[in-house]
C-alpha positions in Angstrom: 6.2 38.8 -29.7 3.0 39.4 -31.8 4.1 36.3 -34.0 3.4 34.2 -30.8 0.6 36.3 -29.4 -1.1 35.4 -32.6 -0.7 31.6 -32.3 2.8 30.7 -33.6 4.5 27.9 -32.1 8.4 28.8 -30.2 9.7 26.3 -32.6 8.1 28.0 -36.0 9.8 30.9 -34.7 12.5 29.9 -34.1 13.2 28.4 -37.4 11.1 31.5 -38.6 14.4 34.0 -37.6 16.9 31.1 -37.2 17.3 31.0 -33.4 17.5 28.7 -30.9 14.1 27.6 -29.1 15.8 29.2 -25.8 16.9 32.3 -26.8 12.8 32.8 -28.4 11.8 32.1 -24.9 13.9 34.4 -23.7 13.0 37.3 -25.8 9.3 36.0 -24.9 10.6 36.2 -20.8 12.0 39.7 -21.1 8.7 41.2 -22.5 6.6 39.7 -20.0 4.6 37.8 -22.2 2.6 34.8 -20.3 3.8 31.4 -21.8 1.0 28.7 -22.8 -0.4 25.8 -21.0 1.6 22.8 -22.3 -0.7 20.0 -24.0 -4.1 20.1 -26.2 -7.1 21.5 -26.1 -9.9 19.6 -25.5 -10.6 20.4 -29.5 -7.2 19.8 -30.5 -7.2 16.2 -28.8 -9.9 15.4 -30.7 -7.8 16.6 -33.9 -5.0 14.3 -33.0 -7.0 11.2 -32.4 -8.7 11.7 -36.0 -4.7 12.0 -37.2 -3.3 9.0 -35.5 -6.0 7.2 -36.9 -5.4 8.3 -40.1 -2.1 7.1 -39.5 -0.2 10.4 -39.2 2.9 10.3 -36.6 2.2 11.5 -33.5 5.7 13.5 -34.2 3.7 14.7 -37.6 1.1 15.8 -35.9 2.9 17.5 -33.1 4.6 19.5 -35.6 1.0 20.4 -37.0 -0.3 21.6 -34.0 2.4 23.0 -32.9 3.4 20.8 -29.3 5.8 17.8 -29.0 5.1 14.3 -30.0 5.2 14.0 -25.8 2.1 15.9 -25.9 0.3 14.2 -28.9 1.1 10.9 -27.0 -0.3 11.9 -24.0 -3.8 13.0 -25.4 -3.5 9.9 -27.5 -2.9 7.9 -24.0 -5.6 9.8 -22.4 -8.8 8.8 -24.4 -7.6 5.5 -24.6 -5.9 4.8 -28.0 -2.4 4.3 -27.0 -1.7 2.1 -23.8 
């Protein structure tokens, strides 16, 4: 629980202890602990569109900031660089 309280994504957890994704949120669900807003920050957006233009993946740079390449794509498709 602290892990995540202190910014760590479900997924680096879970490959952290070598569980499932689920089961993190589960652990997470039991203790009460209030999940994050999917997507990017306004600051994080930015940090993807300066990524994809410097050609990273968007799956790349999900994995960097901790999201899926669904919400790197999105941001991307919201400011205009993907259609």
């Amino acid at each position: 629980m602290g892990d995540y309280l202190a910014g760590a994504g479900v997924q680096e957890l879970a490959d952290r202890y070598g569980i499932h994704r689920a089961t993190v949120f589960a652990h997470l669900r039991r203790r009460n602990v209030p999940g994050r807003r999917p997507g990017l920050s306004l600051n994080e957006k930015a940090e993807a569109v300066r990524l994809a233009r410097a050609g990273i993946s968007m799956r790349a740079i999900g994995r960097r900031m901790g999201v899926d390449r669904k919400a790197v794509r999105a941001a991307l498709v919201e400011v205009g660089l993907l259609i």
